[in-house]
C-alpha positions as CSV (number, residue, x, y, z in Angstrom):
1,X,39.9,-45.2,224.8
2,X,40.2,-47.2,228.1
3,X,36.3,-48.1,227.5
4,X,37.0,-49.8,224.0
5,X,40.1,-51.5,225.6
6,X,38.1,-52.4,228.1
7,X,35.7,-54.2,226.2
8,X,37.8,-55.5,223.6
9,X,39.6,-57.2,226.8
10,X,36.0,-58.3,228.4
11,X,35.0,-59.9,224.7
12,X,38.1,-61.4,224.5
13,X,37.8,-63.2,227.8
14,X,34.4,-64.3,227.2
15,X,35.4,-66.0,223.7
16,X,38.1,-67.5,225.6
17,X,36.2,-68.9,228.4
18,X,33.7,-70.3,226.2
19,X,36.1,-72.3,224.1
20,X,36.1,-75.8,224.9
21,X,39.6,-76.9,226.2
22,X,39.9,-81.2,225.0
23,X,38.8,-82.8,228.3
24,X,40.1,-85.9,227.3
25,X,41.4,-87.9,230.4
26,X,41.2,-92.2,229.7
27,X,40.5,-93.4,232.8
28,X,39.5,-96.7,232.1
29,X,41.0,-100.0,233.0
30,X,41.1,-103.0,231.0
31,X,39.3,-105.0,233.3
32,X,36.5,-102.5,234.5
33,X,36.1,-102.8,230.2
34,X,35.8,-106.7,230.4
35,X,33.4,-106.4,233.5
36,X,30.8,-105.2,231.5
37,X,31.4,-107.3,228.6
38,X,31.8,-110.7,229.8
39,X,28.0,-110.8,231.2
40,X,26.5,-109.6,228.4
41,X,28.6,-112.0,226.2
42,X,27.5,-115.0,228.4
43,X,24.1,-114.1,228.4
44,X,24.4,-113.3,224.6
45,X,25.5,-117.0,224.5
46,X,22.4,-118.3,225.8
47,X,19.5,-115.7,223.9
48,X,21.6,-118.0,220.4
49,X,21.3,-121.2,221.9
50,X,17.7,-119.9,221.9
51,X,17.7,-118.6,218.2
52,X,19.1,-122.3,217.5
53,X,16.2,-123.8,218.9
54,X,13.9,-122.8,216.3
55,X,13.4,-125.4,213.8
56,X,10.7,-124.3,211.8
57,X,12.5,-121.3,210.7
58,X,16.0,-122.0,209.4
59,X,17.2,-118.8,208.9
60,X,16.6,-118.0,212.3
61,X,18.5,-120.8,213.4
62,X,21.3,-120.8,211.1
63,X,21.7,-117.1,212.5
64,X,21.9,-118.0,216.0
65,X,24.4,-120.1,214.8
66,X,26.6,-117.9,213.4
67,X,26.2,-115.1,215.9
68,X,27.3,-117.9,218.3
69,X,30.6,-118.4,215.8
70,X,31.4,-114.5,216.1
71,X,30.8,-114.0,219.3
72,X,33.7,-116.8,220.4
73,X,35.7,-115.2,217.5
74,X,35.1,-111.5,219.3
75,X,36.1,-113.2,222.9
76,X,39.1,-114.5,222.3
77,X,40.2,-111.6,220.3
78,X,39.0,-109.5,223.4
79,X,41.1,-112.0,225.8
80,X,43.8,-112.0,223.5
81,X,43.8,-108.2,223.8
82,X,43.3,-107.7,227.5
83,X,45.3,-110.8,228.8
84,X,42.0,-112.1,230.5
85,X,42.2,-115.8,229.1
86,X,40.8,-117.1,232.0
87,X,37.8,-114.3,233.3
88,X,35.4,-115.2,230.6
89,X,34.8,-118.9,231.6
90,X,34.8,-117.7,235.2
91,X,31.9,-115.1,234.4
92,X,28.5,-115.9,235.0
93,X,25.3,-114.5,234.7
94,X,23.7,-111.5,235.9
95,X,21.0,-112.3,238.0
96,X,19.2,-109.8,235.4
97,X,19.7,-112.2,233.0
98,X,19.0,-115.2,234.9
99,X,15.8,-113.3,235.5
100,X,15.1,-112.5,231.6
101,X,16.3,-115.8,230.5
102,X,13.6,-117.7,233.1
103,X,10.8,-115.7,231.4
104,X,11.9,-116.3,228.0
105,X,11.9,-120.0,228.4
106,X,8.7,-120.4,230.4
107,X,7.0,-120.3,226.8
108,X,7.9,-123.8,224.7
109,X,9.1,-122.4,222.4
110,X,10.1,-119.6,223.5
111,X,8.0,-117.0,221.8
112,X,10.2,-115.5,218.9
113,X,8.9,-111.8,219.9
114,X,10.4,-111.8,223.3
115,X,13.8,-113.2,222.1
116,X,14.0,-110.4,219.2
117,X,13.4,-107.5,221.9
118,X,16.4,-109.0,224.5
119,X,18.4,-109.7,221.5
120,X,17.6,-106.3,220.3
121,X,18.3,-104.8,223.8
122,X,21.7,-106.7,224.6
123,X,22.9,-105.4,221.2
124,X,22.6,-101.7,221.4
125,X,24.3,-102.6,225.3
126,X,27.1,-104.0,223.2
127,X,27.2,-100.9,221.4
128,X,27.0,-98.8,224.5
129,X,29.7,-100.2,225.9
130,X,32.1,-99.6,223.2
131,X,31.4,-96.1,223.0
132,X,31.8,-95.6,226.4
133,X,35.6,-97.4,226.2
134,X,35.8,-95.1,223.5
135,X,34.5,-92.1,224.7
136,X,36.5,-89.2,226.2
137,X,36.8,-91.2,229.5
138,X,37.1,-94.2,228.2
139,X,40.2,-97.3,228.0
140,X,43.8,-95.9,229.2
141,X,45.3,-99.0,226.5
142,X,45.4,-97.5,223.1
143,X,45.1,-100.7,221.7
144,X,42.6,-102.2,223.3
145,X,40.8,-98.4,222.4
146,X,41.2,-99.0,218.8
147,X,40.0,-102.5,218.8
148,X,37.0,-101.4,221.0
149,X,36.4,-98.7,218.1
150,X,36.7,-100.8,215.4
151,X,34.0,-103.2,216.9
152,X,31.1,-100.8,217.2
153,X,30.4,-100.9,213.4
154,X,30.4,-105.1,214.0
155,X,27.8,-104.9,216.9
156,X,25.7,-102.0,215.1
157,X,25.5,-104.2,212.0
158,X,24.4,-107.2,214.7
159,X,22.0,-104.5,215.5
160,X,20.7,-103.8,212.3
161,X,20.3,-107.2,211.1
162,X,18.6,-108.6,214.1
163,X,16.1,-105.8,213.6
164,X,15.3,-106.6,210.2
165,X,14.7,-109.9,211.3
166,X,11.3,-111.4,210.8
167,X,9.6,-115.0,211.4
């Protein structure tokens, strides 16, 4: 009898040492969310300035103008939400970028391929970085949480669309 109670007591503590206890613990801060962002949105700026540039395919222009329209739209709801009014025009490039950016425009015109991959590329970072604010470790403000959330379907259909995208 002490045998079966035995193991009945070891199964019982393996099951419950397996289960997964919620892990959840926000631990990031507004700003270390806006760190990563900023950049990417200043460099986003200037890969649609290039997308503007190319006259001999409206489309393509008329999208970098409206990607430029939505991304203002998405940082000043994003300094609206995080009280940062004043951090975006203060951001500057990544030297990363500044590196990409001096490739891409060493070509006139810049070659349309090259563009569409760091487009491509800064998108799904986008993306990344609203999971991760997201995520089980990710913004302490609620708010700023949901609104994170709600913006990954908005970047992933960026995504999608600039994937699709032909000249």
């Amino acid at each position: 009898m002490k045998c079966h109670q035995f193991c009945l007591f070891l199964i019982l503590a393996l099951f419950l040492l397996s289960c997964k206890h919620d892990q959840t613990e926000f631990a990031m801060q507004d700003r270390e969310f806006t760190d990563s962002v900023y950049p990417e949105m200043r460099y986003q700026q200037q890969l649609n300035l290039e997308l503007q540039k190319m006259a001999d395919a409206p489309e393509i222009k008329d999208l970098g103008f409206r990607r430029e329209n939505e991304n203002q739209a998405y940082i000043q709801q994003l300094a609206a939400n995080t009280n940062t009014q004043n951090q975006f025009s203060q951001t500057s490039l990544k030297e990363e970028h500044v590196q990409k950016l001096t490739l891409l425009r060493q070509h006139n015109p810049v070659q349309f391929e090259q563009l569409h991959s760091l487009l491509i590329d800064s998108d799904q970072k986008m993306i990344s970085f609203h999971v991760k604010a997201t995520g089980s470790t990710g913004l302490l403000n609620p708010d700023l949480r949901a609104w994170a959330e709600a913006k990954i379907a908005h970047w992933t259909a960026n995504l999608h669309e600039i994937q699709r995208l032909k000249k």
